[in-house]
C-alpha positions in Angstrom: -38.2 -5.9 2.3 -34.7 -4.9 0.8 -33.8 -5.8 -2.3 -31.3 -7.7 -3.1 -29.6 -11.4 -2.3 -29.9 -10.4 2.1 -33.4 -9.7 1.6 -34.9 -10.7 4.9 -31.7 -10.9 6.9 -32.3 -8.2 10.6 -29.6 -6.5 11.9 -29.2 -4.1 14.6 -26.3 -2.0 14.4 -25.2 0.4 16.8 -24.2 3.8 15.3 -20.0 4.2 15.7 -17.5 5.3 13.2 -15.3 3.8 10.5 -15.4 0.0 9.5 -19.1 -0.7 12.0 -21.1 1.5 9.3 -19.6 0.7 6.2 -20.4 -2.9 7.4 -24.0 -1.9 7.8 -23.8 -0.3 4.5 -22.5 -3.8 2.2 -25.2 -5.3 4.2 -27.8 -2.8 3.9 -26.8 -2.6 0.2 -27.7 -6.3 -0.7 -30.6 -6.1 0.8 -30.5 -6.2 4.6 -32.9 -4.7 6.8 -30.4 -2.6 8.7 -31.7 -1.1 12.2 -29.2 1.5 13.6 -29.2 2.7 17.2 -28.5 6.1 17.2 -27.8 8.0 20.4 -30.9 10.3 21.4 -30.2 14.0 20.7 -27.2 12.7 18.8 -25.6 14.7 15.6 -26.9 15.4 12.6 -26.7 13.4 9.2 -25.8 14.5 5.6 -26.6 12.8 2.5 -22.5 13.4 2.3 -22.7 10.5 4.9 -22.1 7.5 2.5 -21.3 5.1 4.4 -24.9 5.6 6.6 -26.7 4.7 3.7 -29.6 2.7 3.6 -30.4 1.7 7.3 -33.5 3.2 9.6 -32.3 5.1 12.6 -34.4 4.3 15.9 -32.8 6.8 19.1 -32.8 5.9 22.2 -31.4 6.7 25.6 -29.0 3.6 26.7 -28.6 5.1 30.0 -32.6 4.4 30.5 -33.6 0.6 31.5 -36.6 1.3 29.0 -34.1 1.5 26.3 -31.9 -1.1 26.8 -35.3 -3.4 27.8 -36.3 -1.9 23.9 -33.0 -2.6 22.2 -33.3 -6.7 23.9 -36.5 -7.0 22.7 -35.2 -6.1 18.7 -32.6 -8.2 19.3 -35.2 -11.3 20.0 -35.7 -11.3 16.5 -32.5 -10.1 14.7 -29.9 -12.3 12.9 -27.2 -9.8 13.5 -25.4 -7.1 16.0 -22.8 -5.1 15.1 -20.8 -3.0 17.5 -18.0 -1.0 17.7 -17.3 -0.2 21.1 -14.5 -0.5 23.2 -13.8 -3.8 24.8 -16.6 -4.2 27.7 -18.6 -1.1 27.3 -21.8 -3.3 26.2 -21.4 -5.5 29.0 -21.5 -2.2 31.3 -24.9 -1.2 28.7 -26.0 -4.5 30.0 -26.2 -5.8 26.5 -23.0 -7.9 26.6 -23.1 -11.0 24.6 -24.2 -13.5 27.9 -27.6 -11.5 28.3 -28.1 -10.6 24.7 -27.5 -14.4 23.4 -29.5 -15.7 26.3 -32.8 -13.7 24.6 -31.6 -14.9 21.5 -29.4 -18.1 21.0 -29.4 -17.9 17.6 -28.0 -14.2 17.1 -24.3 -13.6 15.5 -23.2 -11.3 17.9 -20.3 -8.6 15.6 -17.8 -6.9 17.9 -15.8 -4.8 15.7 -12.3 -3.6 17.3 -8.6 -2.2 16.4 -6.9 -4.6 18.4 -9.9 -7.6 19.3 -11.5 -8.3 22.6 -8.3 -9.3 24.5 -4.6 -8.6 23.9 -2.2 -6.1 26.0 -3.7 -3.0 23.1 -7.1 -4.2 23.7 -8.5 -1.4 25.9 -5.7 1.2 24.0 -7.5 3.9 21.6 -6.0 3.3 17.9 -6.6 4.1 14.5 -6.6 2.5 11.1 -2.6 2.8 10.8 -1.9 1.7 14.3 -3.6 -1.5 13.5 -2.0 -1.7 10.2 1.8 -1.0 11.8 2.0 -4.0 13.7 0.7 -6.3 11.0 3.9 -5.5 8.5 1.5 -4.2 6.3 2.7 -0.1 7.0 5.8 -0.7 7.0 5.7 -2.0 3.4 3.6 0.3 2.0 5.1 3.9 1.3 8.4 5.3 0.0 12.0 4.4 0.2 11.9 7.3 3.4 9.0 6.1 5.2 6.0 4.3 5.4 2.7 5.9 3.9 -0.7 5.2 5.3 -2.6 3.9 2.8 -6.2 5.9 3.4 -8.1 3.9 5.5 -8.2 1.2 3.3 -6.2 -1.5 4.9 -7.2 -1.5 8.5 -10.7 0.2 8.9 -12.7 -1.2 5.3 -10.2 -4.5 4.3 -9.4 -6.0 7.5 -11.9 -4.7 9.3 -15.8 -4.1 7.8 -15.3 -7.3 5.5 -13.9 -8.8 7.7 -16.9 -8.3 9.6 -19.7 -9.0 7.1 -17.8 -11.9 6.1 -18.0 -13.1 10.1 -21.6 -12.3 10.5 -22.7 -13.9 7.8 -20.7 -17.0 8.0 -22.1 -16.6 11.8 -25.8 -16.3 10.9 -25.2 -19.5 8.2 -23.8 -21.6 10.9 -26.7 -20.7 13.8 -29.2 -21.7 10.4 -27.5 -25.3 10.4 -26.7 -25.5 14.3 -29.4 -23.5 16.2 -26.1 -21.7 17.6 -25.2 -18.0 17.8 -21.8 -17.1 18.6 -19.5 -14.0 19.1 -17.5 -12.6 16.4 -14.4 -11.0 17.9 -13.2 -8.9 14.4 -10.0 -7.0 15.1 -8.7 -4.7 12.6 -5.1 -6.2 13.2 -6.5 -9.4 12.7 -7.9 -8.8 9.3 -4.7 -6.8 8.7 -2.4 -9.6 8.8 -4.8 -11.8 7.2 -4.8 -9.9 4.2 -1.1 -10.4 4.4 -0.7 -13.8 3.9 0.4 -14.0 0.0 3.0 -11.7 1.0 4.2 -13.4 4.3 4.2 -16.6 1.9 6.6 -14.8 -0.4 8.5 -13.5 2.7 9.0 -17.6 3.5 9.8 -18.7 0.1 12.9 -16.3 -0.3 11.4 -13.8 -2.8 10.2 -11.0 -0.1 12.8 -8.4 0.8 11.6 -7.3 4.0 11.5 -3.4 2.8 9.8 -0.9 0.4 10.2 -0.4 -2.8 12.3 -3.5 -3.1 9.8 -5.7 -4.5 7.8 -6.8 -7.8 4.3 -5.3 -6.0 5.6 -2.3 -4.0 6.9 0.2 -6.6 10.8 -1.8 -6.9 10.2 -3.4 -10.3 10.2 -0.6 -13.0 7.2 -2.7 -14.6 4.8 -2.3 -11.8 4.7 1.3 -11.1 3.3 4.6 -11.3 5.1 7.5 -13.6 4.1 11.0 -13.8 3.1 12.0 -17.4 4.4 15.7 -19.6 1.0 17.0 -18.5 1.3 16.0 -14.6 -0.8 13.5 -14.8 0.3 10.0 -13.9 -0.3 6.7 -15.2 -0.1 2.8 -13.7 2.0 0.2 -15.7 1.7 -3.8 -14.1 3.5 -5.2 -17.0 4.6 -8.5 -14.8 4.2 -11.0 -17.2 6.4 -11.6 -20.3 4.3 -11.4 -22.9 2.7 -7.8 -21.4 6.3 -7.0 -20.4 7.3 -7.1 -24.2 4.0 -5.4 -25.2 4.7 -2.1 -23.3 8.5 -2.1 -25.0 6.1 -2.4 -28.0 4.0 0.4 -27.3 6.7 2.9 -25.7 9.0 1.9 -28.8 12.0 0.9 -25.9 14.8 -0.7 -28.1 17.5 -0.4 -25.2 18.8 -4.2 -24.4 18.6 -3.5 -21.1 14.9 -3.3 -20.5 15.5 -7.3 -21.6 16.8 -8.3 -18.4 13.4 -7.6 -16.7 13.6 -9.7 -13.7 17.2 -8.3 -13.0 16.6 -6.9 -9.6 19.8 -5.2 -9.4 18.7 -3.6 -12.9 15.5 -2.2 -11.4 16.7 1.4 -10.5 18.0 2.6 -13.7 15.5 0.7 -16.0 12.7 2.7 -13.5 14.5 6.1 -14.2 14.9 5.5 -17.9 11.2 4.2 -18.4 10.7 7.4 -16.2 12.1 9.4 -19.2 10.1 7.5 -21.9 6.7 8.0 -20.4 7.2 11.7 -19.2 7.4 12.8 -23.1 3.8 12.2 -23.6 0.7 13.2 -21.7 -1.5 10.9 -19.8 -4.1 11.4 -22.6 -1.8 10.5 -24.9 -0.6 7.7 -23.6 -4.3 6.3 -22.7 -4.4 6.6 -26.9 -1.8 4.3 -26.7 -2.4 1.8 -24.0 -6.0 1.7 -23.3 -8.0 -1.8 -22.9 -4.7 -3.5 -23.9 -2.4 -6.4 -22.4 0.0 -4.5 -21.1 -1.9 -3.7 -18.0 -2.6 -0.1 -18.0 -4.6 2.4 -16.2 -4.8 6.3 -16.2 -4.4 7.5 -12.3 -7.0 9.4 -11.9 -8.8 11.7 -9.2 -11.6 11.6 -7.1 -13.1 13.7 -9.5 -12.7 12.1 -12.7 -12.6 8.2 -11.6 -16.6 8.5 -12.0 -16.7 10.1 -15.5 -14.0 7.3 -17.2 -15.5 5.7 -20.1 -15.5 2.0 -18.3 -17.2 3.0 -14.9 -19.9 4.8 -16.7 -20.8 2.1 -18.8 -20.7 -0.1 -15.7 -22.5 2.4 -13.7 -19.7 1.8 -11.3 -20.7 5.1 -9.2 -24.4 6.7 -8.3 -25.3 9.9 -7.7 -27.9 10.1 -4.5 -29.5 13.3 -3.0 -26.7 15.1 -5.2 -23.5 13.3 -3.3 -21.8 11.3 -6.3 -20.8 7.4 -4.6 -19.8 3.9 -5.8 -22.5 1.8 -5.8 -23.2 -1.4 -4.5 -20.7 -4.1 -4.9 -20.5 -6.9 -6.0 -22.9 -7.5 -8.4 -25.5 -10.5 -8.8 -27.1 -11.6 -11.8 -31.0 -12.3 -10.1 -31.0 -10.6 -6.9 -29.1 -7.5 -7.9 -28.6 -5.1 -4.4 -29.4 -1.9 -4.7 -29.0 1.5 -2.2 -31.9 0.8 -0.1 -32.5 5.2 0.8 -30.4 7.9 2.0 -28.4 8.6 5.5 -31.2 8.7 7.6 -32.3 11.4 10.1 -31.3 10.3 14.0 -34.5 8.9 15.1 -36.4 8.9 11.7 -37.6 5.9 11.9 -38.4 5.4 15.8 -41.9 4.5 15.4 -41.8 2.4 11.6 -39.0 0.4 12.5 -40.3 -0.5 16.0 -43.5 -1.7 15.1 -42.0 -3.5 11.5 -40.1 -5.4 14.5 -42.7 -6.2 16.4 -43.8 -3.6 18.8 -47.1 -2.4 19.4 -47.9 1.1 19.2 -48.4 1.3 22.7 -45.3 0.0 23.4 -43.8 2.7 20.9 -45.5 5.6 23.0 -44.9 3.7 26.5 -40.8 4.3 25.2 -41.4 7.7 24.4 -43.6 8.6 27.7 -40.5 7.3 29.4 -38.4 9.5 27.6 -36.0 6.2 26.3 -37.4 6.8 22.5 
């Protein structure tokens, strides 16, 4: 059993890319027994492979009828699928959602996509910032030039893998209360533009310039920015409220009556490019001396690197170190069934023969798979 508040919960997950394994790994990481399908002869893993963490991989041949016959019968007793394929390639696998919830009427069925199961992109290939573009979310994210892709944050791991766990788990509560499964169609651009809404609500109430940098929350407001430090460094300022706004004149000693017309958007280039001024005299050190754990809404910028030595994710043991690959932990934290990283990125095919009989087959079942060569 995993530990943590999914203890219990079965999933199947077939092995993909992106926002279908870090899915697998929120799950996995609060507790969620989490069986992969990996590809037989497939690649190699890493212990570099975060987002792998914590599952068992069973391989298996899907072109075999013994396989697919295998991967129907773990699905008899899972709560959850999750699969990233193309539209209709599971059908053609014969483990399309008709035959799969006909074995199991109970299952919540994830199909994680770019664009969803139907649409004129369905069937296109795509990737995190195609989904994003036609959301509105690119294009107002980035610079006064262009639009900046904003990692793979948006699309792939926002409004796609919590998406997802959000779905299946909603899914599996429902089939609890109904005796129902049901298919979750979870498109990136779906999740996308969900995670949109607060801004398409500013965009309706008149307060949303529909472009970059023009804005309270996308680098237009000199008070919720980013500003580059003496040493090179760079530091985040969110002062949006008065009474913060007013703290970080405090702290920077700003005595120009200018900075006091702070919702002045025509004001908001040249108070930017003299704040600009003021905080490029100092380093970011310095400048944390200054601003640290106070109002006005502060935070060094910091690297990859340092973000796992800072003072307040240490003490929160905010990131782990497993098989020596440094990593956040899990997330979000609960106060009696506390998650936990279940084991490493497995080996393909580690775990062909515990898994399989932890879900109910028989050893002679196991070898039977691997006589056939399926396993």
């Amino acid at each position: 059993m995993g530990k943590g508040p999914l203890s219990g919960l079965k999933i199947v997950e077939f092995a993909g890319i992106g926002p279908g394994p870090f899915c697998g790994m929120l799950l996995s990481d609060l507790g969620a027994d989490v069986v992969r399908i990996d590809r037989k002869g497939g690649g190699r893993s890493s212990p570099a492979d975060v987002t792998s963490r914590g599952r068992r991989s069973v391989a298996l041949d899907l072109k075999s009828p013994d396989a697919i016959e295998a991967v129907l019968k773990l699905l008899e007793t899972a709560d959850g699928l999750i699969e990233g394929f193309r539209p209709g390639v599971m059908e053609r696998l014969g483990l399309g959602p008709d035959v799969v919830l006909k074995r199991n009427p109970k299952l919540a069925y994830g199909r994680m996509t770019g664009w969803g199961q139907f649409g004129p992109y369905a069937k296109a290939a795509g990737h995190d910032m195609n989904y994003i573009a036609i959301t509105g979310a690119l294009h107002a994210i980035g610079t006064d030039e262009k639009p900046v892709p904003p990692l793979n944050l948006v699309g792939d791991f926002g409004g796609g893998a919590l998406y997802l766990a959000f779905g299946l788990l909603a899914a599996v509560i429902s089939a609890r209360q109904t005796g129902q499964g049901q298919v979750i169609d979870c498109a990136m651009s779906d999740g996308a533009a969900s995670l949109m809404a607060m801004f398409y609500g500013f965009k309706g109430a008149g307060i949303w310039k529909d472009e970059r940098r023009a804005n309270m929350l996308d680098g237009g407001a000199h008070f919720y920015d980013t500003y580059q430090c003496a040493d090179g460094k760079w530091i985040s300022i969110g002062s949006i409220e008065p009474q913060f706004y007013a703290l970080l004149l405090e702290k920077t000693g700003i005595t120009d009556p200018e900075f006091q017309n702070q919702m002045d958007r025509a004001s908001w280039p040249s108070l930017r490019a003299k704040l600009a001024d003021v905080l490029k005299q100092k380093t970011q050190a310095e400048w944390c001396a200054i601003m640290d754990a106070t109002d006005i809404c502060f935070a060094p910028v910091l690297t990859l690197e340092e973000a796992p030595k800072h003072p307040h994710n240490v003490e929160r043991e905010t990131f782990v170190t497993l098989e020596g690959v440094v990593q956040p932990a899990p997330a979000p934290r609960f106060s009696v069934t506390p998650g936990a990283i279940q084991g490493p990125p497995p080996k393909i095919g580690a775990h062909n023969d515990e898994a399989l009989t932890e879900w109910g087959f028989s050893r002679i079942e196991v070898e039977a798979l691997r006589a056939a060569g399926a396993l």
